[in-house]
C-alpha positions, 0 to 999 in steps of 0.5 A, spaced: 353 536 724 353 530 720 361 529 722 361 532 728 362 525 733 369 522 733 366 516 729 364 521 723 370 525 723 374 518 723 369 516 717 371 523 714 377 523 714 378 516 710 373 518 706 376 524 704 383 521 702 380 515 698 376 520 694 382 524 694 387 518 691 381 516 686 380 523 683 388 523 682 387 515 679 381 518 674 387 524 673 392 520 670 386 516 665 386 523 661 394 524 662 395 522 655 389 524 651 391 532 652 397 530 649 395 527 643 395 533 638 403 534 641 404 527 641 401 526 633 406 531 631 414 529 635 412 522 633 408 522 627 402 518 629 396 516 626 389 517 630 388 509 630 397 509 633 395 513 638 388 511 640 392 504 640 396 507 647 389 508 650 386 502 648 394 499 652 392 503 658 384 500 659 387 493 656 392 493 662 388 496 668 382 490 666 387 485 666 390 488 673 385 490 676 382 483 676 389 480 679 390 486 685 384 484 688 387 477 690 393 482 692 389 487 696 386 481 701 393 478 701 397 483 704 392 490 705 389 495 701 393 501 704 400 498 701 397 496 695 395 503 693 402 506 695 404 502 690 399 504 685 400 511 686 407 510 685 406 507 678 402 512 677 408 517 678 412 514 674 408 513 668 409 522 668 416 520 669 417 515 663 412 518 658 417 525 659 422 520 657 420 517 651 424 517 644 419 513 641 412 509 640 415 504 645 416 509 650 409 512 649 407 504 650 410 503 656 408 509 660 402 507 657 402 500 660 405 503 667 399 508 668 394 502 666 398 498 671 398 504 676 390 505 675 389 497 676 389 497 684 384 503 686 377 500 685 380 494 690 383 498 694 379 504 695 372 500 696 375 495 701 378 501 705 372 504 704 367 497 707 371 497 713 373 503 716 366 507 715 361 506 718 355 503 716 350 509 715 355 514 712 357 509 707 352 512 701 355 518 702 362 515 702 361 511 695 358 519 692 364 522 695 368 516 691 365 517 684 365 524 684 372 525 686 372 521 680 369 526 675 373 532 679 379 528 676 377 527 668 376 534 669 381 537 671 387 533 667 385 536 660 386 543 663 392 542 667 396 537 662 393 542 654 395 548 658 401 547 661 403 542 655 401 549 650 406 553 655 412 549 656 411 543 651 408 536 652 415 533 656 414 538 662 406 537 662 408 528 663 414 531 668 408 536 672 403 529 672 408 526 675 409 530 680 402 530 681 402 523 683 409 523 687 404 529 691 399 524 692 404 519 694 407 523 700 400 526 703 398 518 703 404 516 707 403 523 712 396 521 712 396 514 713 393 512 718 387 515 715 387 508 710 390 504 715 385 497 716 382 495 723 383 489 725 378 485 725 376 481 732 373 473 731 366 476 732 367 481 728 369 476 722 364 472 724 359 476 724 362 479 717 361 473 714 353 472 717 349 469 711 355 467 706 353 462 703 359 456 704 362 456 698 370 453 699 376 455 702 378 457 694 380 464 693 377 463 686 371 461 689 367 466 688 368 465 680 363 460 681 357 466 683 352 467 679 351 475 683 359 477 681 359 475 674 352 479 674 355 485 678 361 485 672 356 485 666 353 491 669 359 494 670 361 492 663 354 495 660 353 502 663 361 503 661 360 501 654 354 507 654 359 511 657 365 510 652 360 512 647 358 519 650 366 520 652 369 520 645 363 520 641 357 524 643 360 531 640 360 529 633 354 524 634 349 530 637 352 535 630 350 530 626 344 529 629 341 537 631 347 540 627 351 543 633 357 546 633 363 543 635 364 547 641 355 547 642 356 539 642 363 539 647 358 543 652 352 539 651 358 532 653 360 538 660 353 538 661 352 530 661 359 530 665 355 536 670 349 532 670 354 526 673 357 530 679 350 532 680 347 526 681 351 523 684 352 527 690 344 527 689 345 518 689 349 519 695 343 521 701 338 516 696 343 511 698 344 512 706 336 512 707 334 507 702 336 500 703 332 497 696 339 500 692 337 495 686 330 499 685 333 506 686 338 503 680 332 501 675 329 508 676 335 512 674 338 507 669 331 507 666 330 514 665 337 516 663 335 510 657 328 514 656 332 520 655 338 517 651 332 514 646 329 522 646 336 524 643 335 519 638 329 521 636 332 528 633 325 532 635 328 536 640 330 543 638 338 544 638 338 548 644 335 543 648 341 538 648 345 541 653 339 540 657 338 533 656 345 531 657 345 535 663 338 531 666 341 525 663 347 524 667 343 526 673 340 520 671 345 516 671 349 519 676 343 518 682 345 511 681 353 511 682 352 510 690 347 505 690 350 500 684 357 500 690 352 499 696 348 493 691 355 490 690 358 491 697 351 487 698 353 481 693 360 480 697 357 480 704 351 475 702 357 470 699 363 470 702 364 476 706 368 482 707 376 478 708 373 478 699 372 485 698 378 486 695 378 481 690 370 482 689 371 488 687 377 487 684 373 483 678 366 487 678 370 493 676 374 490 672 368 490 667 369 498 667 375 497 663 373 492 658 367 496 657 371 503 656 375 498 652 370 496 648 366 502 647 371 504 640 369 496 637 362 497 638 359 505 637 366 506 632 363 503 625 355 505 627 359 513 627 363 511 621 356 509 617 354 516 620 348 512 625 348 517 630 341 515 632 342 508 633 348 510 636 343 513 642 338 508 641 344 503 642 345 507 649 339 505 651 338 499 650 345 497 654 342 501 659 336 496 659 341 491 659 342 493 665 337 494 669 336 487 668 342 485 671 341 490 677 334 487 678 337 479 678 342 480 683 338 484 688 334 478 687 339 473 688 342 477 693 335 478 697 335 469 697 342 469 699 341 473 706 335 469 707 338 463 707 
């Protein structure tokens, strides 16, 4: 059995609660989205208001999210992740609190700032107790607790916001995190660092290329600014399917909105998929840049396909579903890539702030996503707007390609 040995349990049960806290981080994403319709109506807001306070939360975790890597390598990853689920908690807290705009902004800002620890945290844990073999399925296992997360938010905060009224859902969402705080602690050893021996470090750091003492250092790496594009590109597709591909695919095939939202579960299906498919791709195959081209290649084919408006009505669900396969198949493999980019440069003692940084292009992306796609759906460009996807997609293909280069010429020097 894969999980049988002492070494695969340990390495199982690190990846079961990093994953664990990653779905409860992708939870409080979608704590406030659910609440709009109640939120909109007790405080008078306008769509744009409240899409301002998503806008607060992505804006905070990017900025967050590049700073916490310095404080992950400084003082651990497993503190700063307590820390992060504590705020998580609290933003549950305040938002059942708030009197006014203000206090939605603030428990926004408080989930962004929560959020911003997990991407550092979580793949520096994951980097340095699992063992090598098993870090594909570990990184599979990460992104699809991710999406677990997304989707069990609406459900749990409409439904129970429908029953008891919205301040008892952010009161039940804290509580969810203060759930996850104390399994982390009881479980903590699970995210606990090893120590690393002088060979060890030594050996982590074979190949780096020298690049100072600085801890800003890697700023100066062509790989990690293309690592961060990436990111940025494939997220901004994604912020696109997120708020807008139902409306996008009834203009198109003339869905219904209930047919359009299923077609969006289906793309969301599709990535769970794909990414467990991604997982066992990438624990057998080192050429993870080769692996990306491929799915972000046919992912784009098919967006361009659903531009198209060829297809009968029907098959959207389809398309979307096979899709997000697609694109998921390359999840386990783009955080193998970047594992690979910060080895090959300074090692693993910068996977926090690494990491850290590259992510960050998630929030800037999903950030983004509203400027770049909303005046195209404005105009009624539902094609182009899937045209657009697949060029971002293409964009990122190119950036996967160049830093597996770069990554390859590093080690071989």
């Amino acid at each position: 059995m894969l999980f049988k040995d002492p070494p695969a349990r340990t390495d199982l049960h690190a990846i079961s609660m990093v994953g664990l806290a990653h779905g409860v981080s992708h939870f409080f994403h979608l704590m406030l989205p659910p609440l709009f319709p109640w939120l909109m109506r007790d405080f008078s807001l306008s769509f744009t208001e409240a899409g301002a306070l998503m806008t607060t939360f992505f804006v905070v975790s990017g900025v967050g999210q590049a700073l916490a890597g310095f404080v992950v390598d400084r003082i651990g990853a497993r503190r700063v992740l307590f820390g992060g689920i504590g705020l998580l908690a609290a933003s549950g807290f305040v938002l059942a609190a708030a009197g006014s705009y203000a206090g939605l902004m603030g428990a926004a800002a408080l989930a962004g700032l929560g959020n911003c620890v997990f991407h550092p945290a979580d793949f520096t844990i994951l980097n340095r107790r699992v063992s090598q073999p098993r870090l594909g399925h570990a990184f599979s296992v990460h992104g699809l607790s991710g999406n677990l997360g997304w989707a069990a938010a609406p459900l749990f905060m409409a439904g129970i916001a429908g029953m008891a009224g919205w301040r008892t859902a952010a009161v039940a969402a804290g509580c969810v995190g203060l759930g996850m705080l104390a399994v982390s602690w009881w479980q903590r050893v699970a995210l606990e660092l090893p120590q690393e021996t002088p060979i060890a470090s030594a050996m982590s750091n074979a190949g780096a290329a020298p690049q100072g003492n600085s801890a800003f250092a890697f700023l100066g790496l062509r790989p990690i600014w293309l690592c961060f594009g990436f990111f940025l590109l494939t997220t901004a597709a994604f912020g696109f399917l997120q708020n807008y591909a139902p409306p996008a695919l009834g203009g198109l095939y003339g869905l219904s909105l209930a047919a359009a939202t299923f077609s969006l579960t289906a793309y969301l299906v599709g990535g769970a998929i794909g990414m467990i498919t991604g997982g066992f791709i990438a624990a057998r195959s080192d050429a993870g840049e080769r692996t990306i081209m491929l799915a972000l290649g046919v992912g784009g084919l098919l967006a361009l396909v659903l531009a198209s408006g060829w297809p009968p009505g029907w098959s959207a669900s389809a398309l979307m579903l096979a899709m997000g396969a697609a694109i998921g198949v390359a999840g386990p493999s783009r955080d193998l890539l970047v594992r690979r980019a910060a080895t090959s440069t300074l090692g693993a003692n910068a996977y926090g702030r690494i990491y850290g940084f590259v992510y960050s292009g998630l929030d800037v992306g999903l950030a983004a996503a509203p400027m770049i796609f909303g005046p195209l759906m404005d105009k009624g460009e539902f094609s182009a707007s899937f045209v657009l996807i697949a060029l971002l997609q293409t964009l990122a293909i190119l950036t996967a390609a160049s830093v597996g280069a770069r990554v390859r010429l590093a080690q071989a020097g």
